[in-house]
BAFI-409391 format. One record per atom (N, C-alpha, C): residue number from 1; residue in three letters; x, y, z. Coordinates in steps of 0.02 Angstrom, whole numbers, plus 32768, in hexadecimal, padded with zeros to 4 digits. Example, Ala and Ser with C-alpha at 12.3 -4.5 7.8 and 13.67 -1.06 7.14 Angstrom:
BAFI-409391
R  seq  type    px    py    pz
R    1   ALA  8294  7EE4  8186
R    1   ALA  8267  7F1F  8186
R    1   ALA  8294  7F5B  8186
R    2   SER  8282  7F90  8162
R    2   SER  82AC  7FCB  8165
R    2   SER  8285  8002  818A
end
This chain:
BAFI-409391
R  seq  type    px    py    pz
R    1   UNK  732E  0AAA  7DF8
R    1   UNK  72EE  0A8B  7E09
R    1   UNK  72B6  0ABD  7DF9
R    2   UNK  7290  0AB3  7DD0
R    2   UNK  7255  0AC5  7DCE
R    2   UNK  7221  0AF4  7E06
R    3   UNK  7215  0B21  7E04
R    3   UNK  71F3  0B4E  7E35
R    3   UNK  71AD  0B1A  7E5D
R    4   UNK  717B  0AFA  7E20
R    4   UNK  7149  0AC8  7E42
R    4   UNK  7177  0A90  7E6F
R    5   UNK  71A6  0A7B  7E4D
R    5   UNK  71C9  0A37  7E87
R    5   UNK  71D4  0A4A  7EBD
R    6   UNK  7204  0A98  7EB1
R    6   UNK  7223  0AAE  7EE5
R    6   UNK  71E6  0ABA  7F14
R    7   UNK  71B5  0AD6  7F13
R    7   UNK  7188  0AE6  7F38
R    7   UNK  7172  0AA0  7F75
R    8   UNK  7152  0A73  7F3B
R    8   UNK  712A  0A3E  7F63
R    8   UNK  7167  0A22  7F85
R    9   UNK  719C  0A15  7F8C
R    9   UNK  71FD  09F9  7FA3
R    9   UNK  71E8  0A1B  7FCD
R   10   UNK  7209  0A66  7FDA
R   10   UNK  7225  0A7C  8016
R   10   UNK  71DC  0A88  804F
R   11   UNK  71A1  0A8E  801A
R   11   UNK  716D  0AA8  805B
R   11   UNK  7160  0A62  8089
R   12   UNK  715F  0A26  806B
R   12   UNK  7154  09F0  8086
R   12   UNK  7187  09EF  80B9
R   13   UNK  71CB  09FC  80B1
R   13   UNK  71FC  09EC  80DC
R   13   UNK  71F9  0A24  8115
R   14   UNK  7200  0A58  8109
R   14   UNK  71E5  0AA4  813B
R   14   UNK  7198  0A83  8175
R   15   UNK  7173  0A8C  813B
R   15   UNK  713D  0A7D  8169
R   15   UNK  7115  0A2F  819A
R   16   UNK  7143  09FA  816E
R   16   UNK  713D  09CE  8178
R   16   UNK  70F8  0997  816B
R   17   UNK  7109  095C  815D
R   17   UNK  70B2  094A  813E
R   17   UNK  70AD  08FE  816C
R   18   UNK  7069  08EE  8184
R   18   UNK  705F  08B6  81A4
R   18   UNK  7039  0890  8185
R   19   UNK  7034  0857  8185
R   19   UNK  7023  0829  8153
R   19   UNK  6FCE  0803  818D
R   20   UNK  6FBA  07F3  8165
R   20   UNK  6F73  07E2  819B
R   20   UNK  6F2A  07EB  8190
R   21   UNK  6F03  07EF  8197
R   21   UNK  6EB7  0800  81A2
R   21   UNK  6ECE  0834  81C7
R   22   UNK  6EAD  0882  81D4
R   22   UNK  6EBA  08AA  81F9
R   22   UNK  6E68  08B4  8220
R   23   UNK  6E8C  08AE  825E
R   23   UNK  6E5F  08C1  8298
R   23   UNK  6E30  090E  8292
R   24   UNK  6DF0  08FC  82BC
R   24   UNK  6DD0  0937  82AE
R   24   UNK  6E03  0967  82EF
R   25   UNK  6DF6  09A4  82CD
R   25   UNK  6E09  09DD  830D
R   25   UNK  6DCF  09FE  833F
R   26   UNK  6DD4  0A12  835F
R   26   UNK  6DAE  0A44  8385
R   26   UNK  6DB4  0A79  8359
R   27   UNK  6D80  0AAA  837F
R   27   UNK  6D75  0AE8  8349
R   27   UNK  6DB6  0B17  8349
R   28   UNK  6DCD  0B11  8384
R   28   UNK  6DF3  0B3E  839B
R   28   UNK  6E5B  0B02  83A9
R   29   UNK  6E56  0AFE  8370
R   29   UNK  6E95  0ADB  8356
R   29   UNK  6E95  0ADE  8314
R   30   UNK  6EE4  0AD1  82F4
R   30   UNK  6EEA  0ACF  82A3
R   30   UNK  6EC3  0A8F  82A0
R   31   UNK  6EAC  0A84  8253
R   31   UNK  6E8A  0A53  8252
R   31   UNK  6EAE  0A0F  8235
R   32   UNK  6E94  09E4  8257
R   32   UNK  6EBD  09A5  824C
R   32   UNK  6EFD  0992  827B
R   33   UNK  6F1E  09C3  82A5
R   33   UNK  6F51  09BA  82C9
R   33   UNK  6F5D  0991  82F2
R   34   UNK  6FA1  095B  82F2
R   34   UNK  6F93  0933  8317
R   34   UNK  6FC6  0933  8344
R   35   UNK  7004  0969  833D
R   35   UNK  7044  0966  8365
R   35   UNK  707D  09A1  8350
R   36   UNK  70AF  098F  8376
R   36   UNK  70F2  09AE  836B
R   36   UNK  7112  098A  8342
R   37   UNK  7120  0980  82FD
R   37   UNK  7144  095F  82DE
R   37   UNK  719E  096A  82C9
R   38   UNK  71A2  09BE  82C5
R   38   UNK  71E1  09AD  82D8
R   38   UNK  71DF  0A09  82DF
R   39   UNK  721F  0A17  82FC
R   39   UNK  7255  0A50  8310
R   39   UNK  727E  0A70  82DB
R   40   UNK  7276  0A9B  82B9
R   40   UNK  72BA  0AB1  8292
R   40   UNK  72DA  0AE5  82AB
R   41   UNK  7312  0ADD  828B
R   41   UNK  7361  0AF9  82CC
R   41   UNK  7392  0AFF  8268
R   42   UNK  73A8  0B44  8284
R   42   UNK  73D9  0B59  8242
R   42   UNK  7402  0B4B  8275
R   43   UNK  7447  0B2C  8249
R   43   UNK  7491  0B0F  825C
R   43   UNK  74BE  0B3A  823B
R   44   UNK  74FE  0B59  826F
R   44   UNK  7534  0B71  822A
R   44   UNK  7555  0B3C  820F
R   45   UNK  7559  0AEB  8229
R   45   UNK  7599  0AD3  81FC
R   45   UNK  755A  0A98  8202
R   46   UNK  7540  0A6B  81D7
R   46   UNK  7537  0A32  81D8
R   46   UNK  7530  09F8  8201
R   47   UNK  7572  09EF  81ED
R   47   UNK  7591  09A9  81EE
R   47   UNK  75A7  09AE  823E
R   48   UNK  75C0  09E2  8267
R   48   UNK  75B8  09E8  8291
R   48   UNK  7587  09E2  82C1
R   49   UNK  7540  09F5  829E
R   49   UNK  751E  0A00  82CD
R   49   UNK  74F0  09B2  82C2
R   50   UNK  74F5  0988  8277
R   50   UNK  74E3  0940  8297
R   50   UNK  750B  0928  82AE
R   51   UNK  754D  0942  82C2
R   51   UNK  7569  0910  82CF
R   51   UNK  755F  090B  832F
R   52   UNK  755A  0944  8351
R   52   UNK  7534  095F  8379
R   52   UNK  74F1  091D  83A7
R   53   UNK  74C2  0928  8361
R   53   UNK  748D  090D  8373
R   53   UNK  7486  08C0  837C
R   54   UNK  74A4  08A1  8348
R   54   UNK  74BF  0860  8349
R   54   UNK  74F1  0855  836D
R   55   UNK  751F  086C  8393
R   55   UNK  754A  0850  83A1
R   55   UNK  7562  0853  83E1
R   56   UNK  7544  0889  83E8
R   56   UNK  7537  08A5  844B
R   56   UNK  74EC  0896  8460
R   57   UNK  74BD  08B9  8436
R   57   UNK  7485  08BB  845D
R   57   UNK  7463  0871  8457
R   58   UNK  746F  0858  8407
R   58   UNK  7446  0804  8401
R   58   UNK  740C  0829  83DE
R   59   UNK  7414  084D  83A6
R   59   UNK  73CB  0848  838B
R   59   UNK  73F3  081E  8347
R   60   UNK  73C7  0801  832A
R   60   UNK  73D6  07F1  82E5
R   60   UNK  73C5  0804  82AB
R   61   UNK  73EF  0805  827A
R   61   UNK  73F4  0834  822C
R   61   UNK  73CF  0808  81EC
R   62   UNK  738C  0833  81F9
R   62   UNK  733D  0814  81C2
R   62   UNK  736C  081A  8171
R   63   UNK  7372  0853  8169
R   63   UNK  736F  0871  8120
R   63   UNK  7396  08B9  8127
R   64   UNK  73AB  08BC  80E7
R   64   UNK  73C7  0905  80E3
R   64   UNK  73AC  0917  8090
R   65   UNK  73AA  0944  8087
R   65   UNK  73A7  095F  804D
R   65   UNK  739A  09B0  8034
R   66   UNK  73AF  09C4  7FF7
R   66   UNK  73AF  0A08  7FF5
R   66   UNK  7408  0A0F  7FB6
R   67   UNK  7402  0A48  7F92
R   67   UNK  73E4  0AA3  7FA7
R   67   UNK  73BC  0AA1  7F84
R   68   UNK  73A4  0AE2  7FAD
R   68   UNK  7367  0AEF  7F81
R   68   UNK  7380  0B3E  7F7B
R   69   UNK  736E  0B5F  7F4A
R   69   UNK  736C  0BB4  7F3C
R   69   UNK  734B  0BCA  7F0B
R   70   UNK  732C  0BFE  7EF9
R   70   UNK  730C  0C1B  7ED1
R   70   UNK  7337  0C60  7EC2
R   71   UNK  7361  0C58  7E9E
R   71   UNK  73AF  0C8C  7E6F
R   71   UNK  737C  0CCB  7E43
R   72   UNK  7325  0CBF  7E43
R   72   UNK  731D  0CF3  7E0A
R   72   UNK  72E1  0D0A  7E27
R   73   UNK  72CA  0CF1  7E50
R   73   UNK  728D  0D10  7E73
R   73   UNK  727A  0D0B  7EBC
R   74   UNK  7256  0D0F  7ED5
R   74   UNK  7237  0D17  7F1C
R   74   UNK  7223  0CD8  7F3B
R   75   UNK  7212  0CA4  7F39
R   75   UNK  720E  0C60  7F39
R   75   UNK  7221  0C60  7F9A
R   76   UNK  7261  0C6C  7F91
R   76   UNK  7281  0C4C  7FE6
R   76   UNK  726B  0C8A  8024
R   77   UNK  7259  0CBD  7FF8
R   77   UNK  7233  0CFF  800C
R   77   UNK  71E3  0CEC  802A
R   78   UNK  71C7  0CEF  7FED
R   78   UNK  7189  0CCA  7FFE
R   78   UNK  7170  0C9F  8021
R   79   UNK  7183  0C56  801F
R   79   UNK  7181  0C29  8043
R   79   UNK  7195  0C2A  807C
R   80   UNK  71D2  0C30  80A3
R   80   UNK  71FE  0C38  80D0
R   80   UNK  7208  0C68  8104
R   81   UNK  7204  0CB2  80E5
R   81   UNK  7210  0CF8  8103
R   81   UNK  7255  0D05  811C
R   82   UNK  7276  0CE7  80DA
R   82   UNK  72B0  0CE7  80DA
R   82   UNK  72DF  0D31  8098
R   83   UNK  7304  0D31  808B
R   83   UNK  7316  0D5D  8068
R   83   UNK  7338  0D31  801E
R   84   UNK  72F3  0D52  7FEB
R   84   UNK  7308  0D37  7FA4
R   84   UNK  733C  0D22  7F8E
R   85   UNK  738C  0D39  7F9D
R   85   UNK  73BE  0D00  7F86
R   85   UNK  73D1  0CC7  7FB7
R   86   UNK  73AA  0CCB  7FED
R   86   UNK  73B6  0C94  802B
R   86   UNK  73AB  0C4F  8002
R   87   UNK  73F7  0C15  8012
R   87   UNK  73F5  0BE1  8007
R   87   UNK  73EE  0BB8  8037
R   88   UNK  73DC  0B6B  8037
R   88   UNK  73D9  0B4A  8070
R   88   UNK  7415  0B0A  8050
R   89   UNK  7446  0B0B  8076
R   89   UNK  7480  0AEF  8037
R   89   UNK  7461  0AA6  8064
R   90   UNK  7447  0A89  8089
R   90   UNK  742C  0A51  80A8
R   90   UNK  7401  0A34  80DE
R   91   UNK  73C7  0A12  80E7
R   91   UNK  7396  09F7  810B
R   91   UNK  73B4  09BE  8121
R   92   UNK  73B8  09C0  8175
R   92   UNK  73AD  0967  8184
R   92   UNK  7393  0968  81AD
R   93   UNK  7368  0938  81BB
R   93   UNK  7330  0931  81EF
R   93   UNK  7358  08F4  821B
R   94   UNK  7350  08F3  8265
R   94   UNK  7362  08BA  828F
R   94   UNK  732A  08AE  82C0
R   95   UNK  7324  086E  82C6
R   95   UNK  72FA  0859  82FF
R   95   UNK  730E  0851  8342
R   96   UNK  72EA  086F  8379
R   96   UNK  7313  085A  83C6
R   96   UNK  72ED  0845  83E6
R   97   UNK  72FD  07F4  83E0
R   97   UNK  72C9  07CC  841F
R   97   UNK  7281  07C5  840D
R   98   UNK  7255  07C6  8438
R   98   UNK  7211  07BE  842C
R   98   UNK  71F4  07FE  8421
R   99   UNK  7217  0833  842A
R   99   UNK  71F7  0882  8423
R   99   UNK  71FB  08A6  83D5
R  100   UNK  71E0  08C6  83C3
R  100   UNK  71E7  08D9  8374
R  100   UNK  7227  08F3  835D
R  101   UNK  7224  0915  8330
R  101   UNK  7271  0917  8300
R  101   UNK  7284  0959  8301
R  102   UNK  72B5  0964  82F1
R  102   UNK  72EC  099B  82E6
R  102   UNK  730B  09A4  82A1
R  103   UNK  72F2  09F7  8285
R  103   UNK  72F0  09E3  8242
R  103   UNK  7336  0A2D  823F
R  104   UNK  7374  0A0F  821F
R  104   UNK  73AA  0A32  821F
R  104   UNK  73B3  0A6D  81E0
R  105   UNK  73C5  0AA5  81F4
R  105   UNK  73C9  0AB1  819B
R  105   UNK  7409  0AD9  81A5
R  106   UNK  742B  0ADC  8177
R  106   UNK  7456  0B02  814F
R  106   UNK  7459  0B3B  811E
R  107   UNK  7452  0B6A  8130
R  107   UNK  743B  0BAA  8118
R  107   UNK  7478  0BCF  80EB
R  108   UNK  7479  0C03  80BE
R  108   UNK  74AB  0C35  80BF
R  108   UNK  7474  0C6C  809E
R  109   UNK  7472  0CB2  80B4
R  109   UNK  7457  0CD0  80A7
R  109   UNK  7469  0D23  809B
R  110   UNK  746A  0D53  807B
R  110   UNK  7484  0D9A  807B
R  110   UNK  7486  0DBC  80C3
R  111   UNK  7456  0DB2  80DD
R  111   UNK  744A  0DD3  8126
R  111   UNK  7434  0DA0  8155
R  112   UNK  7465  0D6D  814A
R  112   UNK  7469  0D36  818B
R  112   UNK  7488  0D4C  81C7
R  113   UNK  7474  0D50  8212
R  113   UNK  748E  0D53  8239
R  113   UNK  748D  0D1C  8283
R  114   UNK  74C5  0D18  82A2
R  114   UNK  74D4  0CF4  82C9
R  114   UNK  74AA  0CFD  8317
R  115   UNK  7477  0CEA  8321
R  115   UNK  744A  0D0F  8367
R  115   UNK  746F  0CFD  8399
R  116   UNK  7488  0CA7  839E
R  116   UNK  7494  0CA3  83F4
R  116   UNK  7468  0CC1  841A
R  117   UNK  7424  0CB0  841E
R  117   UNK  73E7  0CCE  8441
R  117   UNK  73F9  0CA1  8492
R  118   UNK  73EA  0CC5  84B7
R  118   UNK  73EE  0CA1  84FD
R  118   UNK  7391  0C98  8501
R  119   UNK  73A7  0C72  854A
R  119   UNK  7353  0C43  855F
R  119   UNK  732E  0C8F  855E
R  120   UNK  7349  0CC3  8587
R  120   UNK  7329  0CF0  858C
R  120   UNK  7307  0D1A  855B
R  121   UNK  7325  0D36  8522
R  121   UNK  7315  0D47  84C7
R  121   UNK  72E0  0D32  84C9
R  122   UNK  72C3  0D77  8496
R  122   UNK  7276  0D54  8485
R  122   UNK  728B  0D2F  8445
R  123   UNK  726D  0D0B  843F
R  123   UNK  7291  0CD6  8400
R  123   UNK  72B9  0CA5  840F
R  124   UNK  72D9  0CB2  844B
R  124   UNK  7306  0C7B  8457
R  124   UNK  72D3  0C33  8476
R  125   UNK  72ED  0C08  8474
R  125   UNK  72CF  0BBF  846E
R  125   UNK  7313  0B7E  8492
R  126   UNK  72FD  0B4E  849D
R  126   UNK  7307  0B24  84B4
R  126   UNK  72EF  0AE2  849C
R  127   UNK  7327  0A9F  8496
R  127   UNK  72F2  0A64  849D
R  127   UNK  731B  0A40  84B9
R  128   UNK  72DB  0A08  84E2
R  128   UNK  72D2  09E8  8518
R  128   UNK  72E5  09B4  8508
R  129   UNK  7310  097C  852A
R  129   UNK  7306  0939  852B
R  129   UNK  730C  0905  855A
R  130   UNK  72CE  08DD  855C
R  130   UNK  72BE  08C7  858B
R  130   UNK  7308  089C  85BB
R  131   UNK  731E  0871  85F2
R  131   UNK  734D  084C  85F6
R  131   UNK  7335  082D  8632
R  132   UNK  7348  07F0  861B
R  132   UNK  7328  07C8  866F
R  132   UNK  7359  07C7  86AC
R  133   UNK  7395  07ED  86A4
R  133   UNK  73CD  07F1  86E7
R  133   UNK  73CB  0845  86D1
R  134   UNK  73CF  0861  86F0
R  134   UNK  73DF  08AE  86E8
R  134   UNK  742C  08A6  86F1
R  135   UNK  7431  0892  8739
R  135   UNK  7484  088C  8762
R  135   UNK  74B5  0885  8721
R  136   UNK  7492  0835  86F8
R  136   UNK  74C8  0810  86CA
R  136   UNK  74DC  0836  8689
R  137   UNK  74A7  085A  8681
R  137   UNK  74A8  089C  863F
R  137   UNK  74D4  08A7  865F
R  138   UNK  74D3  08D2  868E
R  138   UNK  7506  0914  8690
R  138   UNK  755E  08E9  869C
R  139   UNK  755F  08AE  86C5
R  139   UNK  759E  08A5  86BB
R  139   UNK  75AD  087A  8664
R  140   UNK  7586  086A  864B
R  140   UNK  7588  0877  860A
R  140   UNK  75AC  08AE  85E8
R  141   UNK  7579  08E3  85E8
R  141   UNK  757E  0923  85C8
R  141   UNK  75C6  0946  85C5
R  142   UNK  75DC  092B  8616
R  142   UNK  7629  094C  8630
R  142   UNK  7656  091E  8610
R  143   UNK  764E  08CC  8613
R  143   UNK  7680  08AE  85E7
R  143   UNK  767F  08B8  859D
R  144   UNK  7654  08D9  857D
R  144   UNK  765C  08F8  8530
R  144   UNK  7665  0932  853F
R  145   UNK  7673  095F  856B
R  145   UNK  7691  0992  8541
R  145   UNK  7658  09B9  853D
R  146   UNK  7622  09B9  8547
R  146   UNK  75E1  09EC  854E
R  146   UNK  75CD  0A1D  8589
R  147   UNK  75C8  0A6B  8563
R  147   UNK  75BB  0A85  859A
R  147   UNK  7581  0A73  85B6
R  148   UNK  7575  0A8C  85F5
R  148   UNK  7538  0A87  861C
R  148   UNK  7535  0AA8  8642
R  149   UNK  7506  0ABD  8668
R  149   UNK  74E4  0AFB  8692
R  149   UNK  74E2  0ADC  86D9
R  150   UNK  74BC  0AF9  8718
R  150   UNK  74C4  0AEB  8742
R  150   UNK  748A  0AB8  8758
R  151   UNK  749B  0A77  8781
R  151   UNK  746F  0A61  8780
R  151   UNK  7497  09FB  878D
R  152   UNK  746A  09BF  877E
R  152   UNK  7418  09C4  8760
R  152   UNK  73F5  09EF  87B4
R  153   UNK  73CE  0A16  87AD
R  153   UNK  73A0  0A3A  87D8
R  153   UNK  736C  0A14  87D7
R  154   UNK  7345  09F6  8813
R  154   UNK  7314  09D4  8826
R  154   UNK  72D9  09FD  8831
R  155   UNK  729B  09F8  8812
R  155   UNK  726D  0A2A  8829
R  155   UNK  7240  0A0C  8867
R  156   UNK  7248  0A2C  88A1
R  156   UNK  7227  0A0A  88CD
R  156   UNK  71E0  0A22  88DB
R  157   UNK  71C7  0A5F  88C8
R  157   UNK  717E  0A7C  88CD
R  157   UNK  714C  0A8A  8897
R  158   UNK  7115  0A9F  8896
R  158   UNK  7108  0AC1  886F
R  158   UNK  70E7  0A82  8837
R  159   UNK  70BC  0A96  880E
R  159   UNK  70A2  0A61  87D5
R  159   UNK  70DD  0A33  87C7
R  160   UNK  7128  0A40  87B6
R  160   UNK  7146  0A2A  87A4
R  160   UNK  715E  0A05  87B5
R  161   UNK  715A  09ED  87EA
R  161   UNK  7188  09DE  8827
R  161   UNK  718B  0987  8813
R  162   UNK  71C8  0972  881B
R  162   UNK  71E3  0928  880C
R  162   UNK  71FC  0932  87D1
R  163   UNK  721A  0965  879B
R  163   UNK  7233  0968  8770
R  163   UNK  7282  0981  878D
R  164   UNK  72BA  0964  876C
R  164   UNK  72F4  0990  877B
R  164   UNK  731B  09AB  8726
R  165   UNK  733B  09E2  8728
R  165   UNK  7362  09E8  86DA
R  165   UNK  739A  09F4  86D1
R  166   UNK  73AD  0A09  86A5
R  166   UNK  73F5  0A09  8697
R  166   UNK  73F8  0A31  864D
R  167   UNK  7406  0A6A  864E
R  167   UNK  7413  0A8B  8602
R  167   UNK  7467  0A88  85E5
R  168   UNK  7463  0A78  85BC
R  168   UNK  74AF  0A6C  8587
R  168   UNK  749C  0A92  8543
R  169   UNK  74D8  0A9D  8537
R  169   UNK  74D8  0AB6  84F9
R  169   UNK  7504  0AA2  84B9
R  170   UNK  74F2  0A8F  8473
R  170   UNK  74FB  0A84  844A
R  170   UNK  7561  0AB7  8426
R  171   UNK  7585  0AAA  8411
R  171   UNK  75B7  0AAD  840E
R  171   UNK  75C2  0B05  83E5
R  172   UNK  7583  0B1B  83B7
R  172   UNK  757D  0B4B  83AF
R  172   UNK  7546  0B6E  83C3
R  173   UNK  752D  0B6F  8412
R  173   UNK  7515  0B97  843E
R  173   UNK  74BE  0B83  8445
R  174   UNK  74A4  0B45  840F
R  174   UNK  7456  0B42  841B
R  174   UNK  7451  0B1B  8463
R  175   UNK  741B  0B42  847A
R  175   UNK  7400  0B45  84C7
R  175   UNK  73E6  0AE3  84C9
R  176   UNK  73FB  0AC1  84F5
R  176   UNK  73D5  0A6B  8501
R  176   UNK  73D4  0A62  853B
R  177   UNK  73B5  0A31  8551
R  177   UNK  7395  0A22  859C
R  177   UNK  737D  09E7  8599
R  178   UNK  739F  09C3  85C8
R  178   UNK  7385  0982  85DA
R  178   UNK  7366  0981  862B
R  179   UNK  7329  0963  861E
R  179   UNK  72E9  0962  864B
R  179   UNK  72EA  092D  8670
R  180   UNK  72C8  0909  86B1
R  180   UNK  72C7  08C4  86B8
R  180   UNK  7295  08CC  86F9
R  181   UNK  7253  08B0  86DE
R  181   UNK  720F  0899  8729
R  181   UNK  720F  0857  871A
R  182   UNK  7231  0824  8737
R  182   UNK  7216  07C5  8740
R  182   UNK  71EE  07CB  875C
R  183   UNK  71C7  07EE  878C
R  183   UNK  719F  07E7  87C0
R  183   UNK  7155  0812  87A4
R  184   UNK  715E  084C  8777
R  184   UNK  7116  0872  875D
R  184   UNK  713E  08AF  8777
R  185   UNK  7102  08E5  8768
R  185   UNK  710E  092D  878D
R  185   UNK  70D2  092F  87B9
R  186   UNK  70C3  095E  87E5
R  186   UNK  709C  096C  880C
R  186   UNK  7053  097A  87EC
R  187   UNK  7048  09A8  87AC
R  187   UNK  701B  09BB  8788
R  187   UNK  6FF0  0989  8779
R  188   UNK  700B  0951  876A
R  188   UNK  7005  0919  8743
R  188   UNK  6FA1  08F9  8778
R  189   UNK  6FAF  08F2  87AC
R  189   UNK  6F80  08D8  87D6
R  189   UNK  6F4A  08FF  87CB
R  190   UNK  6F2B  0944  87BE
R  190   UNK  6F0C  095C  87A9
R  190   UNK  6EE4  0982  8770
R  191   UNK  6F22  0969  8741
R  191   UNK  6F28  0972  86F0
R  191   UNK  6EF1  0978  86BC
R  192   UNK  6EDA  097F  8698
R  192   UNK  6E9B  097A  8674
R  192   UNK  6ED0  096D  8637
R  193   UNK  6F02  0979  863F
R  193   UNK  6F3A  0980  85E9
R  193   UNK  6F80  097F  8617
R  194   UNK  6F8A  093E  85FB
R  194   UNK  6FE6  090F  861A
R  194   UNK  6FF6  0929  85E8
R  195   UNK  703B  0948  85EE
R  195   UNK  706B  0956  85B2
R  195   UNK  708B  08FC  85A3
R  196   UNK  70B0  0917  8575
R  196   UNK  70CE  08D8  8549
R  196   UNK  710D  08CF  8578
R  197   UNK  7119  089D  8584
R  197   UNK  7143  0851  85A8
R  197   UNK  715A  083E  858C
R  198   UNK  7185  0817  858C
R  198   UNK  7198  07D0  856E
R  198   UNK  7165  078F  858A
R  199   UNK  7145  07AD  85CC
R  199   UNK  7124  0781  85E3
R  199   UNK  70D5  076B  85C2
R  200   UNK  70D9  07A4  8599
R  200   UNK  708B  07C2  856D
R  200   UNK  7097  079F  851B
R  201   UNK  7066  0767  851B
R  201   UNK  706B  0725  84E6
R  201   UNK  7044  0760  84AE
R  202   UNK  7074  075C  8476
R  202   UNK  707E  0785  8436
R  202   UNK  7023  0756  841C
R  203   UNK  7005  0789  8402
R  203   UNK  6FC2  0787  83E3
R  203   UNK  6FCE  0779  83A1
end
């Protein structure tokens, strides 16, 4: 592939593009921004890890596509801040629910390494998903075969309070958490800025 294809391909898919009239920003925001559109998460095996997303968690599988590499120059360097023979042997993006997307990749690289970052790691990360039974997740979670942490934990004080969670983890160690307020959180009554709901009608 061509260095120009390759470019406008993978940056669109990396950075992601929204289709629309774009909203004005405040001064003090990127301009035009209108959301979280999606998450990217390097996978060691694939097929595993949609199979993961589709098939335990319920997101569904948009598109896949890819490799991409640049074999003679700096390209995946540049763009990326990745290391010049780094390939991405595949992209698939999945949708979960009403919340934005999860964009998968498949990497192999000279100085690839395995983090297993915990919640605690700087770098380490987490994602959330919403569930309207917490309880039913988790005996869910236990009839597949998923680990899970201690819990669901009810938050009873504090801004947060009327939320309970539940963290699980993905089969090769990425950090997940399922959330659940039917009722709101406490913050909410005094709010100037409601976080995103399911209860919060998509703009």
């Amino acid at each position: 592939m061509k260095n120009a294809l390759l470019t406008a391909t993978l940056a669109a898919a990396v950075l992601g593009t929204i289709g629309g009239t774009i909203s004005t920003a405040s001064a003090d925001s990127i301009p035009g921004m209108r959301g979280h559109d999606h998450t990217g998460v390097t996978v060691p095996d694939m097929k595993q890890a949609v199979d993961f997303f589709t098939e335990v968690v319920g997101c569904k599988k948009a598109m896949s596509f890819g490799p991409f590499a640049d074999d003679k120059g700096t390209f995946m360097q540049d763009l990326l801040g990745v290391d010049p023979k780094a390939v991405i042997e595949e992209i698939t993006l999945v949708r979960c629910g009403y919340g934005s997307n999860i964009e998968l990749f498949k990497y192999t690289a000279p100085d690839q390494r395995d983090l297993q970052a915990r919640n605690s790691d700087i770098g380490g990360f987490h994602i959330a998903f919403y569930v309207d039974d917490i309880a039913a997740a988790k005996a869910y979670f236990d009839e597949k075969g998923v680990k899970t942490r201690m819990g669901p934990l009810p938050v009873t004080e504090g801004p947060a309070a009327g939320q309970s969670i539940l963290y699980f983890q993905a089969p090769w160690g990425l950090q997940l958490e399922a959330i659940s307020y039917p009722n709101g959180m406490a913050y909410e009554k005094d709010a100037e800025t409601v976080l995103w709901s399911p209860k919060t009608p998509e703009k």
